[in-house]
N, C-alpha and C positions, 0 to 999 in steps of 0.2 A: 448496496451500501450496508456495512456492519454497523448494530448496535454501539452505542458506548458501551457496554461493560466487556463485548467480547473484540472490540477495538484496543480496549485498556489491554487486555492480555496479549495482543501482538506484540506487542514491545518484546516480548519474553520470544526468543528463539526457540527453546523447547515448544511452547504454545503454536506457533507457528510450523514446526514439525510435525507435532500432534494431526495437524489437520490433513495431512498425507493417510494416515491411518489404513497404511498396509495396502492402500488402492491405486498407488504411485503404478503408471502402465508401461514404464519404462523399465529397461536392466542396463543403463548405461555408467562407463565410469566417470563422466567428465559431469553428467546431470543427473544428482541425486537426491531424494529428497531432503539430506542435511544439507547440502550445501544451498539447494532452492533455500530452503527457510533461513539459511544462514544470511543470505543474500536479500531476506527482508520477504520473500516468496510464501505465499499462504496459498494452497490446494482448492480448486472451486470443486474438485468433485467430480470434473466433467472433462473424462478422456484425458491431456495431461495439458490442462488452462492452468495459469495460473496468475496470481496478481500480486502486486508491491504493494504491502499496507502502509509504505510511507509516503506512494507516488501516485499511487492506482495503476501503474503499465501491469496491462494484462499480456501476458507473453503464451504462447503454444504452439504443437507443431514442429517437438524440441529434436534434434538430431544429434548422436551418439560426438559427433566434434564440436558440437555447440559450445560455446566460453558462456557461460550463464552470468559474470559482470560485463562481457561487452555487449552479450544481449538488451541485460538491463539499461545501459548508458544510450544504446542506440536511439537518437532524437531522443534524449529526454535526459531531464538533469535532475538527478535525485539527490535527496539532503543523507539520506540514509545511505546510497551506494558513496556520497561526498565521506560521509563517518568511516566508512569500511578501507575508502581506498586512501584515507590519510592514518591510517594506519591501527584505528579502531577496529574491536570486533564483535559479535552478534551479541555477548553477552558481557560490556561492559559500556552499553549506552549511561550515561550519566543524564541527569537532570537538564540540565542546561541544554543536549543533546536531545533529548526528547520533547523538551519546551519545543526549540525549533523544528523541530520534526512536527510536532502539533499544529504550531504556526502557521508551516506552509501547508498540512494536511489542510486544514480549515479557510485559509486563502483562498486555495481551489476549490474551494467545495463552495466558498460565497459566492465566487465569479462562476463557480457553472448556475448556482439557483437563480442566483442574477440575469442570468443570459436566458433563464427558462429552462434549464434539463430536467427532463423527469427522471425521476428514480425508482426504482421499484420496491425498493427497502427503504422506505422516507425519515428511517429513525431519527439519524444524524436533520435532514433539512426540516423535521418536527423541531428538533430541539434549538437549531437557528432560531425556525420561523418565531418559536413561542417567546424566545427573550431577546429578541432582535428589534431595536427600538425603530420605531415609526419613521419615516423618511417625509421631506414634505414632498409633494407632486414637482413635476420638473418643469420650470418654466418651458414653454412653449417660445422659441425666436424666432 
């Protein structure tokens, strides 16, 4: 899980570019690092992983005829691949677009702490746990 403040900077396409930094292990023309990051794609580092900072789909294993938005769409319904393919692009998320983008970021992220996931990066389920109001216990029927 990312920090909040290095969360904030995804929104920014370039930002998400950035995180390629020259380690990208492919030379394809169909899968590049602008279009990954354009597509909402941030670099984990590791061989060529990568992940949606609006969805969390972690994608790898990428092949030179790969379609990098039907990758992305595959099982999974992203609010940020919804902004691109109604005709938005990487670098004109507005407000209200990134509200909802938030939204559903943090939905998921309730219902997995909810469910019990661990995480290894706890920033984000820190920052829940601490101002997340008290729940009463759950009747027992």
């Amino acid at each position: 899980m990312l920090s909040e403040a290095v969360f904030a900077t995804l929104f920014d396409a370039e930002a998400r570019y950035a995180t390629f930094k020259d380690k990208w292990p492919h030379d394809f023309e169909n899968v590049t690092p602008r279009m990954l990051a354009d597509n909402g794609f941030i670099y984990s580092g590791n061989e060529d992983h990568v992940q949606c900072f609006a969805c969390g789909k972690e994608l790898q294993n990428w092949e030179e005829t790969d379609n990098i938005m039907d990758e992305h769409q595959r099982r999974n319904e992203c609010i940020y691949v919804s902004h691109i393919k109604s005709g938005g692009s990487a670098s004109d998320l507005n407000l209200e677009r990134g509200i909802m983008i938030l939204k559903e970021i943090y939905r998921r992220t309730i219902g997995a702490i909810d469910n019990g996931a661990v995480f290894e990066a706890s920033d984000l389920k820190k920052c829940f746990n601490g101002s997340k109001a008290k729940r009463k216990p759950k009747k027992k029927l």
